[in-house]
C-alpha positions as CSV (number, residue, x, y, z in Angstrom):
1,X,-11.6,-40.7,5.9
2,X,-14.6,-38.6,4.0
3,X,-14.4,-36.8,0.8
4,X,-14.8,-33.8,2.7
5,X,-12.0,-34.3,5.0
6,X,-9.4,-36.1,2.9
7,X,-6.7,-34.1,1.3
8,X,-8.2,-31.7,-1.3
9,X,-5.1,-29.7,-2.2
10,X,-1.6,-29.2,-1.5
11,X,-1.5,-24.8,-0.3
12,X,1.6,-23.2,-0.5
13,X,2.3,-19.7,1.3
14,X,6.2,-19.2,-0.3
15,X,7.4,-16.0,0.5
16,X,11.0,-14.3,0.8
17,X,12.1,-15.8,3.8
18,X,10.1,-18.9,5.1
19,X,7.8,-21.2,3.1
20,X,4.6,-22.9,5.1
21,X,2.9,-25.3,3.4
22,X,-0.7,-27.5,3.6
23,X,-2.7,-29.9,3.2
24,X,-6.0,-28.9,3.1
25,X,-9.5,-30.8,2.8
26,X,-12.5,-29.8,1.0
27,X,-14.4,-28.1,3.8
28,X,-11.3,-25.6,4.4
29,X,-9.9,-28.2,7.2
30,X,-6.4,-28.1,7.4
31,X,-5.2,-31.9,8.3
32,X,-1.3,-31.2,8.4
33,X,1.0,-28.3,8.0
34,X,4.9,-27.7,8.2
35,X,7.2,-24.6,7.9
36,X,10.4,-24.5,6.2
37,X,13.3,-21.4,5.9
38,X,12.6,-22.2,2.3
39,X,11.9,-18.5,1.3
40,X,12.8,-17.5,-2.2
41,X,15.6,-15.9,-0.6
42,X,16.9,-18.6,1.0
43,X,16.8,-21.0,-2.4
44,X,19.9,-21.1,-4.2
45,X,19.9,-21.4,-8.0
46,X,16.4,-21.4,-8.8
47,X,16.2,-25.0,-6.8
48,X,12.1,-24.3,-6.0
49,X,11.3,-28.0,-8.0
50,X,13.9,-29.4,-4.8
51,X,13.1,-26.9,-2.3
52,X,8.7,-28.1,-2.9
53,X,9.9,-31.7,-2.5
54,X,12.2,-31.2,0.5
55,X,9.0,-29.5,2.2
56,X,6.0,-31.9,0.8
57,X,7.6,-34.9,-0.9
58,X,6.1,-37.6,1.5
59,X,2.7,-35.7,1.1
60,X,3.0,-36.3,-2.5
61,X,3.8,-39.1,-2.4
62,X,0.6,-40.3,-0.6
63,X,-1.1,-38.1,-2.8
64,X,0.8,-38.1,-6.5
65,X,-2.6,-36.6,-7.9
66,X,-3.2,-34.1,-5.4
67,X,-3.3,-30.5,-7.0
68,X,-0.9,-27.8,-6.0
69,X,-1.2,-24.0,-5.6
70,X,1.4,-21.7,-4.2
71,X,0.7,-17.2,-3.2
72,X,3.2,-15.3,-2.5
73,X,6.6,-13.8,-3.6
74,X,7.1,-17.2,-5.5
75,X,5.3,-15.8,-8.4
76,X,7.3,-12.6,-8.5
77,X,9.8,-11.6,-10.8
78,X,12.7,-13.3,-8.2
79,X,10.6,-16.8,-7.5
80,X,10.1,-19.7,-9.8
81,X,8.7,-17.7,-12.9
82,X,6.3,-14.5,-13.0
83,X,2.5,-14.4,-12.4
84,X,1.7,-11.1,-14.0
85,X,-0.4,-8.9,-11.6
86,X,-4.4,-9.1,-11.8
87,X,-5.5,-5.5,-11.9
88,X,-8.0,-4.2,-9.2
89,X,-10.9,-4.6,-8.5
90,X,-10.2,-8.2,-8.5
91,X,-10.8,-11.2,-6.7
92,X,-11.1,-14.8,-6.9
93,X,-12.3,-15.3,-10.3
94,X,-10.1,-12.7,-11.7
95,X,-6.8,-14.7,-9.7
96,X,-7.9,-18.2,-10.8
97,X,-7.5,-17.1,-15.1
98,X,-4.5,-15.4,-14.4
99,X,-3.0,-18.6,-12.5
100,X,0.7,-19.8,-14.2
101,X,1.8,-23.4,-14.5
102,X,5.4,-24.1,-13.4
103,X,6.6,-28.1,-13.7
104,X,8.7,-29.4,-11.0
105,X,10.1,-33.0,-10.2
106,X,8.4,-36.2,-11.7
107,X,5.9,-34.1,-13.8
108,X,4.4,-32.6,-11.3
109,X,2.7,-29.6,-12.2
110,X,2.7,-26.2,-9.8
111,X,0.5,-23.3,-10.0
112,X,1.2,-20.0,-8.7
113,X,-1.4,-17.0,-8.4
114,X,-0.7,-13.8,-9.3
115,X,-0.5,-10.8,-6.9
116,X,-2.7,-7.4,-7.4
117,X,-1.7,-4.1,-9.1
118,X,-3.6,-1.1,-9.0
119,X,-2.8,2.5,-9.3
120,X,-4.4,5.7,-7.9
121,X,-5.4,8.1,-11.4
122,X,-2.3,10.5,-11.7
123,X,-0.5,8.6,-9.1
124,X,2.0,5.8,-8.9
125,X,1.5,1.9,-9.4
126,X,0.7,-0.2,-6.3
127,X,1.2,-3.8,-5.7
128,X,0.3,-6.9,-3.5
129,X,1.9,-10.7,-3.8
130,X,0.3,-13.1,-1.2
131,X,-2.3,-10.7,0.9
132,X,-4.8,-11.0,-1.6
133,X,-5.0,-14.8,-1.1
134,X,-4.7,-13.9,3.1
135,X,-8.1,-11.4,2.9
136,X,-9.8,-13.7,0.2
137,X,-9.5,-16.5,2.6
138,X,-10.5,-14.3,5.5
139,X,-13.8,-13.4,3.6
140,X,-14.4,-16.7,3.0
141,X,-14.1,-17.6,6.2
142,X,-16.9,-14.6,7.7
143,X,-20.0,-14.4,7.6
144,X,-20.1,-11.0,6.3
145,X,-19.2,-11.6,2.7
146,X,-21.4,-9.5,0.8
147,X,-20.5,-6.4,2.8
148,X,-17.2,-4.1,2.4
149,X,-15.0,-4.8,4.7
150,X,-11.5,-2.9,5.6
151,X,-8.5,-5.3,6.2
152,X,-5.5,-4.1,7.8
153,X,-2.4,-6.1,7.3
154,X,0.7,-4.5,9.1
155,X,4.3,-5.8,8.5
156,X,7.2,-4.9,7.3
157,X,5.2,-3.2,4.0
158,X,1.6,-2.4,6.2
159,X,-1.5,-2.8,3.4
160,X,-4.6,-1.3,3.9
161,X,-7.7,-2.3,1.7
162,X,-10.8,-2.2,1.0
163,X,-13.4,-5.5,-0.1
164,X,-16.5,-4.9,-2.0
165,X,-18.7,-7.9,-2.8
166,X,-15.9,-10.0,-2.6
167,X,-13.4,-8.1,-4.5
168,X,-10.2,-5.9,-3.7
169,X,-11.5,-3.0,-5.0
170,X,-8.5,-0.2,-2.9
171,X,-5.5,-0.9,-1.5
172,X,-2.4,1.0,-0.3
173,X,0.7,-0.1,1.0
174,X,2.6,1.6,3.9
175,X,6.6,0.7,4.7
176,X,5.8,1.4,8.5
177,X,7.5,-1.8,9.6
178,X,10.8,-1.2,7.7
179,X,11.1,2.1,8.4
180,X,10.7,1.3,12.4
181,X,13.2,-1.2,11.5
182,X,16.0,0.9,9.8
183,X,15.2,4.0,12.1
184,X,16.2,1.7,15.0
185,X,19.0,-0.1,13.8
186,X,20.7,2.8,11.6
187,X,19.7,5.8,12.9
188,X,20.6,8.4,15.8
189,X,16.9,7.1,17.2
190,X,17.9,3.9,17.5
191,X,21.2,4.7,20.0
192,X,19.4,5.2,23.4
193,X,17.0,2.7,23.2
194,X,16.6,0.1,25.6
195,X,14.3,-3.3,24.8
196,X,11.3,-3.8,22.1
197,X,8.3,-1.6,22.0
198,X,6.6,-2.9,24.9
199,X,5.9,0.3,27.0
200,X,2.2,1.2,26.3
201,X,1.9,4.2,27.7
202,X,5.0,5.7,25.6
203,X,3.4,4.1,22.4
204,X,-0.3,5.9,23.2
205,X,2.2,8.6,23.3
206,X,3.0,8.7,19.9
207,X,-0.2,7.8,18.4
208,X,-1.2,11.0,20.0
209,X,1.6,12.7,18.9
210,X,0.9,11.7,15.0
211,X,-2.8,12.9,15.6
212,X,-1.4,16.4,16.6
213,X,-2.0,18.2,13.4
214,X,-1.5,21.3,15.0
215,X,1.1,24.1,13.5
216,X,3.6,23.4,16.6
217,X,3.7,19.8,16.3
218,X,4.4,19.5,12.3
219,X,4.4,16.7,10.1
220,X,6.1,13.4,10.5
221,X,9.8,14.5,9.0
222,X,9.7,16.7,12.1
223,X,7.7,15.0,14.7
224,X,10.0,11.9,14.6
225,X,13.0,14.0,16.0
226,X,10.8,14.3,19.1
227,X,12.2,10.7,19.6
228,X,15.4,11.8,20.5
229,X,14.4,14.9,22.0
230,X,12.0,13.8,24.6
231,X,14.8,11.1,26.0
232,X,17.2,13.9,25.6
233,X,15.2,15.9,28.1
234,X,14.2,13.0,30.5
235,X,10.7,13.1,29.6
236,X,10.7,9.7,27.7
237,X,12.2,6.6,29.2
238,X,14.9,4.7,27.5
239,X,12.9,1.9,28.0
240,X,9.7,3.8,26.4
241,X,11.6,5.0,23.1
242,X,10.6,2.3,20.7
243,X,7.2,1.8,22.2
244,X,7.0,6.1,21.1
245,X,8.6,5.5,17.8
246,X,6.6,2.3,16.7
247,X,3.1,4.6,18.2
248,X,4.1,7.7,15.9
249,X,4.6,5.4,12.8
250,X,1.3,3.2,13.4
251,X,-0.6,6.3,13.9
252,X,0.8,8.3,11.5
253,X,0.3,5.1,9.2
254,X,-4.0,5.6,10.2
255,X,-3.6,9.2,10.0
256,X,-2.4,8.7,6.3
257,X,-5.0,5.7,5.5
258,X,-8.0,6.2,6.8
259,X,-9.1,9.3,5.0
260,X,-9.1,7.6,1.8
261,X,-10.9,4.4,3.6
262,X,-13.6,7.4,4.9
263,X,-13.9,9.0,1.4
264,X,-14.4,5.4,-0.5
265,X,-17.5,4.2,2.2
266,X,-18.8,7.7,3.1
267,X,-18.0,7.2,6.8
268,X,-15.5,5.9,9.4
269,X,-15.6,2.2,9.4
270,X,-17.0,1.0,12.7
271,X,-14.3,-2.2,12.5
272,X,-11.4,-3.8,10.4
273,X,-10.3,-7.0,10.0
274,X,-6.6,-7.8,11.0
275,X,-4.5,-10.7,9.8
276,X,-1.0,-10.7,11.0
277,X,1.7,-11.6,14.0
278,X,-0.1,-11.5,17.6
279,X,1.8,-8.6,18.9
280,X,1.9,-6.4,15.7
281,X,-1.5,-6.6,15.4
282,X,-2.6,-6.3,19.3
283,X,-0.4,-2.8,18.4
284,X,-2.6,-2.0,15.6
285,X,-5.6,-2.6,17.7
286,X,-4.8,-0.1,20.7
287,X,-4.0,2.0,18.0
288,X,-7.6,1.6,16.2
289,X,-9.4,1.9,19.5
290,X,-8.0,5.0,20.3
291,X,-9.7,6.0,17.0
292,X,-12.9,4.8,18.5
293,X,-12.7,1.6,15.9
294,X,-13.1,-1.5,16.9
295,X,-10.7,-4.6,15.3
296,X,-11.0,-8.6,14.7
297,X,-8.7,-10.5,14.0
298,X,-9.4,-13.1,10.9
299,X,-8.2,-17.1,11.4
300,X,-5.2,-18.2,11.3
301,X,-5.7,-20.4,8.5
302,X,-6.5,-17.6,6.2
303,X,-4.2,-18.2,3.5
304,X,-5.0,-22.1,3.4
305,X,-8.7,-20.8,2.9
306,X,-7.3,-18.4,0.1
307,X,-5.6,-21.3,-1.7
308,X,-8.9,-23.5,-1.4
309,X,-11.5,-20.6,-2.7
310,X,-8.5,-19.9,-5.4
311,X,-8.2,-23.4,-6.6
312,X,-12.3,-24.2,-6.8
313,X,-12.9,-20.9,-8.8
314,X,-9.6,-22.2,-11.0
315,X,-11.5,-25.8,-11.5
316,X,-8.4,-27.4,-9.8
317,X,-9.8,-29.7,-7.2
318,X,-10.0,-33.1,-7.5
């Protein structure tokens, strides 16, 4: 095996409800990977020492010095101990002094990286634990990393931001996914639905709904009544009302983010780069190209690139 393809570093992604971990060479390679319902969430007592050996012991112990780096909600105030947040515009160099050493089993050292703050003058405080590491490896991974790019991250908590010569220099967060979520489950929405959001032509639907800015149409507090109201009157299938709900939120989630993404370059970006689940972002992508912008999706192994371009600029490698 080469120097450039043996194990460089052990990457940890070790979020709320799952934890993926790997081993990755120099060159980026990722030789082996496993997923554990090891979330932060899921780990009782503070056991994360137990929890890391459970997932990577046998890795470690082929590899006792191999460094390890861990993103995500592991580094909040509810995982193994608090990364304080880098402030924006940051980006690798800015993550890699504001790394924090946690010891686990047989004195084995873990770092975590901190997540991003930033807040908007005369507005609230924004955050980010684990995307940062996702875009940064995404950047290092294209061939465009000298120019802004817009990433576009939907979930649960959707962030939008903005990458200047390598740096988060804007981000927002949108709770799009959890609000589709609790206005499915819990509300008077949710009751006559039938199936996932799969109907396309109810979901184009919405996004042209939440584009309506016209007097009659109103803002989103009114248009999402228009959910129930539409079924009520037969004009929307039962089988179409989630694909309408999740197309009002996702547009109205573009209608909210892209002026500030126009005001910051000048112009409409001409593409973003996605990283998320296959059939959240293919949403996110009919949704851009009715917009007339086009979308890419970044690799999969983003956040094992992240962890690598973290841990050179931190001096970690071996």
């Amino acid at each position: 095996m080469s120097a450039e393809s043996s194990p460089a570093l052990l990457a940890l992604d070790w979020g709320t409800t799952s934890l993926r971990a790997f081993l990755v060479a120099a060159d980026g390679t990722v030789a082996e990977h496993r997923t554990a319902p090891l979330g932060i969430l899921q780990v009782k007592d503070g056991a994360f020492a137990e929890a890391l050996e459970e997932i990577a012991g046998p890795w470690l112990a082929r590899h006792p010095a191999l460094p390890i780096l861990a993103s995500g909600m592991i580094g909040s105030r509810q995982g193994w101990r608090e990364a304080p947040y880098a402030e924006a515009p940051a980006g690798l160099s800015e993550l890699a002094r504001g790394l924090v050493a946690v010891d686990g089993r047989r004195g084995r050292r873990l770092w975590l990286v901190p997540g991003i703050a930033t807040r908007a003058k005369g507005g609230p405080p924004d955050v980010m634990r684990g995307e940062e590491t996702q875009m940064l490896g995404a950047l290092a991974a294209s061939a465009a990393r000298d120019e802004a790019t817009v990433f576009v991250l939907p979930g649960t908590h959707s962030k939008w931001a903005l990458l200047e010569a390598g740096r988060i220099a804007w981000f927002a967060t949108f709770m799009t996914g959890e609000l589709y979520a609790l206005l499915k489950s819990h509300s008077i929405l949710g009751r006559p639905m039938v199936g996932e959001a799969a109907d396309r032509a109810s979901f184009r639907r919405g996004l042209a709904c939440a584009a309506d800015n016209s007097p009659a149409a109103g803002a989103l507090l009114h248009k999402l009544f228009s959910a129930r109201t539409l079924a009520l009157f037969d004009e929307l299938p039962a089988g179409g009302i989630a694909s309408y709900l999740s197309g009002l939120l996702i547009g109205s989630e573009l209608a909210e983010a892209l002026p500030t993404v126009v005001a910051r370059l000048g112009a409409a970006p001409e593409r973003v780069t996605l990283i998320g689940e296959a059939a959240l972002t293919e949403l996110y992508a009919a949704a851009l190209a009715e917009r007339r912008i086009a979308a890419r999706l970044a690799a999969a192994d983003a956040t094992a690139r992240g962890l690598l371009a973290i841990a050179r600029a931190a001096g970690l490698l071996i």
